[in-house]
N, C-alpha and C positions, 0 to 999 in steps of 0.2 A: 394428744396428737398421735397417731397410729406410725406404725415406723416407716409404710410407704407413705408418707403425705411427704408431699413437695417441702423442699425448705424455704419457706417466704420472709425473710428479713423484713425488719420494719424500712419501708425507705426515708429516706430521710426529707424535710419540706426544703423547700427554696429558701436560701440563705445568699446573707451577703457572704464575700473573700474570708472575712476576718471571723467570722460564723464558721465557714468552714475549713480555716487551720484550726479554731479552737476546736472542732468536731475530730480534724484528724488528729490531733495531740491529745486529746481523751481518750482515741481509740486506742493509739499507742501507748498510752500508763495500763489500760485493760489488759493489753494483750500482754505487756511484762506481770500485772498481777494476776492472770490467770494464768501465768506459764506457771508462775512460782509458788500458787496458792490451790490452785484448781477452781475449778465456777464456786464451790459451797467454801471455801476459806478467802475466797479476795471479797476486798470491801469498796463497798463503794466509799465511803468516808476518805480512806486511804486511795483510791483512786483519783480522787474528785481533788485530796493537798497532792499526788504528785506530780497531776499538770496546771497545779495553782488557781483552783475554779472551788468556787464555795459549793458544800454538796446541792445548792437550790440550782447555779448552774451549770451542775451536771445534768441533774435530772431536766433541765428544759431543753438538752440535746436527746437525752436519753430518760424517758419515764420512770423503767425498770433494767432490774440488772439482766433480764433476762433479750430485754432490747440491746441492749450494750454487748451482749456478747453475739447476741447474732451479726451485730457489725462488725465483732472482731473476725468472726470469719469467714465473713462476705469478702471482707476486707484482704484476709489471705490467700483466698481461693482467686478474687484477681488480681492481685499481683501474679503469684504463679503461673496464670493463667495467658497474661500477657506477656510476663517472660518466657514462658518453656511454648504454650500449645498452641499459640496464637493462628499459627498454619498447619498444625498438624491433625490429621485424621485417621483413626486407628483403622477405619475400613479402606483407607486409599490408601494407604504404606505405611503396612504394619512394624519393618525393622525401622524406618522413621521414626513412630510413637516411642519405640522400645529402646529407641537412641533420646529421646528428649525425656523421657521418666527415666534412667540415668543420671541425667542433668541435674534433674531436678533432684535427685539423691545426692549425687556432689554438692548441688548449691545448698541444700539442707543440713551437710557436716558445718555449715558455717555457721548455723541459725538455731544455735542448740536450744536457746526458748520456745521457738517455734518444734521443734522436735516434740521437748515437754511439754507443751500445752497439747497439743494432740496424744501424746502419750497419757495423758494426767486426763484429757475429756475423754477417751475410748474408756478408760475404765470407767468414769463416775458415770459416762453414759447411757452403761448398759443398765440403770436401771430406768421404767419405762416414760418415769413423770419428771426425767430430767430436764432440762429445757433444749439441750444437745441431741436428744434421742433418735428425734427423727432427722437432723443433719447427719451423725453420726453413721447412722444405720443406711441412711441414702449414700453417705461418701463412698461406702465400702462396696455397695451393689453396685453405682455405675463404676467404680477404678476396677474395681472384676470385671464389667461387661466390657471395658476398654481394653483391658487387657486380653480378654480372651477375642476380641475383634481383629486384635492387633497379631495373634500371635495365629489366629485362622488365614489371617489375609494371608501372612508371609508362607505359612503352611499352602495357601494355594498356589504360589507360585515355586512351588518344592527348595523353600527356605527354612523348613523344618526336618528332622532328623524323621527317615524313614520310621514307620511303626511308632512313633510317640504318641503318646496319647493325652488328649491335650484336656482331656473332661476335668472341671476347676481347676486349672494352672492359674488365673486370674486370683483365686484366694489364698491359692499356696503360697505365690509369688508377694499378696500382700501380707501373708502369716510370716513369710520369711523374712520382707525389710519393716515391718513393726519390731517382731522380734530383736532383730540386730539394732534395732534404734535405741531399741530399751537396756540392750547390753552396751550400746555404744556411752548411753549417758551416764551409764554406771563406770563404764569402763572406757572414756573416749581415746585413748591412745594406742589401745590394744584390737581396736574393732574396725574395720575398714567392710564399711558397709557398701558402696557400692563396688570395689572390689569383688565380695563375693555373693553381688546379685548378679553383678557380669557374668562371673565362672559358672553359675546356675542357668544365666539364660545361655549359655555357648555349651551346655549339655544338650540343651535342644536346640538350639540357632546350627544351622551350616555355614552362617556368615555372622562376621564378626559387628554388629549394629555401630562402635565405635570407628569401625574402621573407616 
């Protein structure tokens, strides 16, 4: 799959209630063994004993592993999705966006596996026949196109610092909170990451998006 192809999760068929708690409690063992294992060390075996489902049904939720984890982060993207962005639009009020991706960095110091799994799939990603590649590669071009949307609109209404220059702030800005994610897990009491994505964007903000 080329790294602009759309990412297409497999959907899932119509099921009863009880169908799909056991669907969502599979997903949830996934997403704990790929935080902690990454896509090429979690098992399905081990997935399948620790939501208590024999590996045959697992795989009659999920065929392959490679299905399983596209649902793991179909899966996270909305949730997030519904929490943080539900009304927000980076080209209708950009210190908006920039106030809700915040958020969602604070709500992220909670969710350190969530952290590591996206820390642990950005690497194994970048190689091209992983099965993450083109989610991976797509995650990173629209959260730059959002951010640099986000940070023009505010710029058009002179909520940006005279003379800045905004050409890839959207990639710097996500080089700068991967990087501290990766220091935070290493280091989680000494790193305060949205902390100093704030002080970063109030280098170029004239107004303060928390306030």
């Amino acid at each position: 799959m080329p790294a602009d192809a759309p990412w297409t999760p497999t959907r899932p068929t119509r099921s009863s209630p009880k169908g799909e708690r056991r669907r969502a409690e599979i997903i949830a063992a996934a997403f704990t063994n790929f935080s902690a294992n990454g896509y090429h060390g979690a098992s399905m075996v081990q997935i399948a004993a620790a939501c208590g489902v024999s590996r045959a049904g697992l795989l009659h939720h999920f065929p392959t592993k490679e299905s399983l984890l596209a649902a793991v982060l179909e899966e996270r993207d909305r949730v997030n999705g519904e929490l943080f962005f539900r009304d927000t639009d980076p080209k209708r009020d950009g210190i908006d966006y920039v106030r809700h991706l915040l958020q969602v960095i604070v709500h992220n110091e909670g969710q350190r596996e969530l952290v590591r799994l996206f820390a642990t799939l950005s690497t194994e990603a970048s190689e091209p026949d992983h099965p993450a590649h083109a989610y991976i590669a797509n995650r990173f071009h629209w959260l730059a196109d959002d951010i640099d949307e986000a940070m023009h609109e505010a710029q058009s209404r002179g909520l940006v610092r005279p003379a800045t220059d905004l050409d890839g702030f959207g990639r710097d800005l996500i080089a700068l909170i991967d990087g501290l994610q990766i220091q935070w897990l290493v280091d989680p009491t000494g790193i305060d990451i949205a902390g100093r994505v704030h002080r970063r964007l109030m280098e170029v903000l004239t107004t303060d998006p928390l306030a």
